[in-house]
N, C-alpha and C positions, 0 to 999 in steps of 0.2 A: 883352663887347665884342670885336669881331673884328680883327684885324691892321688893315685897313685904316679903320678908324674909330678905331684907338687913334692914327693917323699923322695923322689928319687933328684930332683930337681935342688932338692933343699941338702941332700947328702953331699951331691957334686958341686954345690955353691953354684946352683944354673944362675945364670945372668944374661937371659934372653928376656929381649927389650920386648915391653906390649907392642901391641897395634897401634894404640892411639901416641905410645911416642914416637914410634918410626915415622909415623906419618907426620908428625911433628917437626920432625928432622926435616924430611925431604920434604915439607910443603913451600909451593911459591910465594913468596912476599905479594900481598893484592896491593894493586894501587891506592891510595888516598882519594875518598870519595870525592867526584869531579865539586868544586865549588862552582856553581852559577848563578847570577840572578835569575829566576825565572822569569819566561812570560808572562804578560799581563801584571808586570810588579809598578805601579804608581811612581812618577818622579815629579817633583816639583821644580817648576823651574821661573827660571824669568829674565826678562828680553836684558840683550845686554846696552840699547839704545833705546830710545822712544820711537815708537811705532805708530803712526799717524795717517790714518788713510789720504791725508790731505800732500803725502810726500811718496806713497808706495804704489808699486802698480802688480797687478795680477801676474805670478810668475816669479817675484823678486822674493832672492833667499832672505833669509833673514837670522841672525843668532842671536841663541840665549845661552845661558848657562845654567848646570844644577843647583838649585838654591840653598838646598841640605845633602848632607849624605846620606845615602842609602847604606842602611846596616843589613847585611845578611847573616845568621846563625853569629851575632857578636862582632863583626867583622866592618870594616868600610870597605865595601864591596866598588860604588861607585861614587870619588871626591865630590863636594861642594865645589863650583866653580867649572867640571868639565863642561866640554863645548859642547852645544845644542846644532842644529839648523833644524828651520819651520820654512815652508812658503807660503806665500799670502797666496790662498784660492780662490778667493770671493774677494770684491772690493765695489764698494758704490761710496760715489762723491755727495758731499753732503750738499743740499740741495733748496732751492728756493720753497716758500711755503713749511717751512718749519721740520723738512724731512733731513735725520739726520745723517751722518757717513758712515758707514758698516765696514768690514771687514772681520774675515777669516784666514787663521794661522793652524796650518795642518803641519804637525811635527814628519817629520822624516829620518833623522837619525842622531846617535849619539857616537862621538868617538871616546870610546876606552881601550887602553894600553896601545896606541897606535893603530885600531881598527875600527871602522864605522859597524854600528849596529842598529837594527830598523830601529823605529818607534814608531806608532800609532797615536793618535788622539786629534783632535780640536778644537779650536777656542774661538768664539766669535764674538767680538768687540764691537760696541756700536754705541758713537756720540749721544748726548742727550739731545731731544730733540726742542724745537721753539712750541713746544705747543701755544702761546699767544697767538702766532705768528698762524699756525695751524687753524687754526679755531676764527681768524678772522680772513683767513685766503691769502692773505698778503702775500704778494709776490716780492716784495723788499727783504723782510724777513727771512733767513738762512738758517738751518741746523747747523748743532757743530760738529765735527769732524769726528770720528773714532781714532783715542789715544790709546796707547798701551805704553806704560813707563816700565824704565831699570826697578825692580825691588817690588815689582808687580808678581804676586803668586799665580802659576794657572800651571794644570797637571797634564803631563804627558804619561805614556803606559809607555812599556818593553814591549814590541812586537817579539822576539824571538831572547832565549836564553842568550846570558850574558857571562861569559868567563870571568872569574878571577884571583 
């Protein structure tokens, strides 16, 4: 507004609204930024049974549950307790000669608010073995078995964002 339209402006009591508040007026409401867990975000978890290569076979699901929650920006993004599933990929029996039992647990997905979500990661578990038993050939002697107990920590990652 130029001097002589502020005087003329100010004579007739103008009341022409600026720019920045009309725009004010008619601006759209934006949405609330989306919350997600991101990708590659760390979960802890742990099995909700004992997991024993001496009971599992290649293929077989298996669940855990979140062991803590996951806090995003303040928030419990995903409970302590939500459901896990893993499949065992790998699996060897424990064996004569002091060789122990192995096994691998590759996470696959998590359910939140009624929807499965990938996950990434895995853990591979493997008995202690007889080294006595090794060290003298013995074919009497056995390794033991690979255990994974309840209350066991082992970390899965977020394959992809997670609403909530």
């Amino acid at each position: 507004m130029n001097f002589a339209s502020a005087l003329l402006c100010g004579a007739l009591l103008c009341t022409v609204p600026s720019i920045a508040s009309a725009q004010a007026e008619t601006a759209i409401p934006q949405p609330a930024a989306a919350r997600v867990v991101p990708a590659n975000t760390i979960i802890s978890v742990t099995p909700l049974e004992e997991i024993s290569s001496k009971h599992i076979e290649k293929g077989q699901k298996v669940a855990f549950s979140v062991a803590t929650d996951v806090v995003e920006n303040g928030v419990v993004a995903i409970q302590r307790g939500t459901a896990v599933t893993g499949e065992i990929t790998f699996k060897t029996g424990r064996a004569v000669g002091g060789k122990s039992g192995k096994f691998d647990v590759t996470f696959k997905s998590i359910a939140v608010g009624g929807r499965e979500y990938a996950l990434r990661g895995l853990v591979h578990q493997e008995g202690r073995g007889n080294s006595v038993g090794a060290l003298f050939g013995s074919m009497v002697i056995s390794g033991r078995s690979a255990v994974m107990t309840p209350g066991q920590l082992v970390t899965a990652f977020t394959a992809e964002a997670i609403p909530y």
